[in-house]
C-alpha positions as CSV (number, residue, x, y, z in Angstrom):
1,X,55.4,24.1,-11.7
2,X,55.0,26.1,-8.4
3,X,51.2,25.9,-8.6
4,X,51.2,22.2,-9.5
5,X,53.1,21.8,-6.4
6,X,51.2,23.7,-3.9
7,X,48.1,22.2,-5.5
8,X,50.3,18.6,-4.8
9,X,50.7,19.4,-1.0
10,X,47.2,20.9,-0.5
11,X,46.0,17.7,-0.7
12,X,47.5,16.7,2.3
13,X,47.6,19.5,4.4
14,X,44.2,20.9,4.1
15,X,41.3,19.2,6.7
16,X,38.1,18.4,5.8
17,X,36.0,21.1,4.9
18,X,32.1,21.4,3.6
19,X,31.8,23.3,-0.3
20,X,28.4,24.6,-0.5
21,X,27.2,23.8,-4.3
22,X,24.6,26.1,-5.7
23,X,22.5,24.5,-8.5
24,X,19.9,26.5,-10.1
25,X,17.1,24.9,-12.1
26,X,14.7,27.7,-13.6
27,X,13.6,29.5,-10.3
28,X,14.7,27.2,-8.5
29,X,18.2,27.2,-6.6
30,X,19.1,23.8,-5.1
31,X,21.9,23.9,-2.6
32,X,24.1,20.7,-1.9
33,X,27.3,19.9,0.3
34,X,30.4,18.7,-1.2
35,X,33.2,17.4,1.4
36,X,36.8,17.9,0.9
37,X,37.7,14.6,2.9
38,X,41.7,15.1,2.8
39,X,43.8,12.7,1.5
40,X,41.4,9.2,2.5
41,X,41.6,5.4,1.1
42,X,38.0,5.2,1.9
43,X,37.1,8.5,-0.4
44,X,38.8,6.5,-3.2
45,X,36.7,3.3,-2.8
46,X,33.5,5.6,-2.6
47,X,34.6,7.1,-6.1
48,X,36.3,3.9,-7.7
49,X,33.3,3.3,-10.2
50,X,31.5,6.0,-12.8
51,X,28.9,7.4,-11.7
52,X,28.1,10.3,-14.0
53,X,25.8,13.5,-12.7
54,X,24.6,16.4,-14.3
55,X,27.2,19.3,-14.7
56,X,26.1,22.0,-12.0
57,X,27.2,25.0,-14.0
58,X,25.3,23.4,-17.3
59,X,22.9,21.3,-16.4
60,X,24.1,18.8,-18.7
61,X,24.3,15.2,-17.9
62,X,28.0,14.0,-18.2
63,X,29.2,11.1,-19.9
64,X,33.0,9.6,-20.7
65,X,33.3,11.5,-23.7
66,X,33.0,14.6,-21.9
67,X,35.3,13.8,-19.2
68,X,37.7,12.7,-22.0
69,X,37.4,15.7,-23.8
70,X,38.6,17.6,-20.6
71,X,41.8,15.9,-20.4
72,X,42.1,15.6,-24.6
73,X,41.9,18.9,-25.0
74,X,45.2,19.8,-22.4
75,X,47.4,17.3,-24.1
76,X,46.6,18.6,-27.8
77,X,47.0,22.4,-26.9
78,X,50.5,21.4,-26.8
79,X,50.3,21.0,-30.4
80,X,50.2,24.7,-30.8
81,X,53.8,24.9,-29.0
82,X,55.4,23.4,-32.2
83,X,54.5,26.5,-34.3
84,X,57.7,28.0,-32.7
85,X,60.3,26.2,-35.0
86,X,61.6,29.2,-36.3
87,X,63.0,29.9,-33.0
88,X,64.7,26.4,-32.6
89,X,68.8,25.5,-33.2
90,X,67.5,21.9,-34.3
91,X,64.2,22.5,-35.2
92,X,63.9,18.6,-36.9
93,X,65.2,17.3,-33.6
94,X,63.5,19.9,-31.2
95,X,60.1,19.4,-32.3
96,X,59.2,15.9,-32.2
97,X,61.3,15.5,-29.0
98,X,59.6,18.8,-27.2
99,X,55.8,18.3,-28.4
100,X,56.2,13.8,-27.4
101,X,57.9,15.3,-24.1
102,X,55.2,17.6,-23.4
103,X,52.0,15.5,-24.0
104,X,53.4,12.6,-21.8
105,X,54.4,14.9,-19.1
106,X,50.5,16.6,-19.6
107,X,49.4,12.9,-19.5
108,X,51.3,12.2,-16.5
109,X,49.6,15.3,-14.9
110,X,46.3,14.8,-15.3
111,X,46.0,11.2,-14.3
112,X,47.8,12.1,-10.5
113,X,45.0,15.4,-10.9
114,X,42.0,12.4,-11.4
115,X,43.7,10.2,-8.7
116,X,44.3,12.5,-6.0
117,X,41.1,14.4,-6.5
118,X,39.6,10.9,-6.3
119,X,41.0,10.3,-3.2
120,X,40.2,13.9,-1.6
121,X,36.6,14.5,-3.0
122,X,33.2,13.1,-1.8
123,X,30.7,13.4,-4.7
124,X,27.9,15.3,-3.5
């Protein structure tokens, strides 16, 4: 919870700053400039509609599935959490209400993630 939080306020207290982005086809190493913008209106409207790019660490080209499967994948792991029922007073009650609990809160989560990045991040 600490790190969500400081992540949460970097948002706003960090200026705009250049990331170099290193993308290497073969022999060749193409070097772009992503902007950190801080927390802008503007940076939102510049990133409202999809406009899917080739993953620089892979190469791949990205598509709604994939981008899906990023956020799919975190609220599923919590699945794993309910293996722990031997542990639980009221393991009938406790499980259902813990694992529902979890994945909205995961939910939750990852959509402020998508919309504050959205707001924060230039695509290069």
């Amino acid at each position: 919870m600490v790190v969500l939080i400081v992540v949460f306020i970097s948002f706003f207290a960090v200026k705009e700053k250049i990331v170099t982005i290193n993308i290497t086809d073969g022999n060749i190493t193409h070097v772009l400039n992503g902007t950190f913008t801080g927390f802008k209106l503007s940076t939102l409207k510049d990133n409202v509609y999809p406009h899917y790019a080739r993953d620089y660490t892979t190469g791949k080209m990205m598509s709604f599935a994939t981008v899906f499967a990023v956020m799919f994948n975190g609220c599923t792991g919590i699945m794993a959490g309910s293996n722990m029922s031997g542990d639980l007073k009221n393991p009938s009650y406790s499980i259902p209400r813990g694992t529902i609990t979890a994945v909205i809160f995961t939910y939750i989560i990852y959509n402020v993630l998508v919309l504050m990045i959205s707001c924060t991040c230039d695509r290069y």
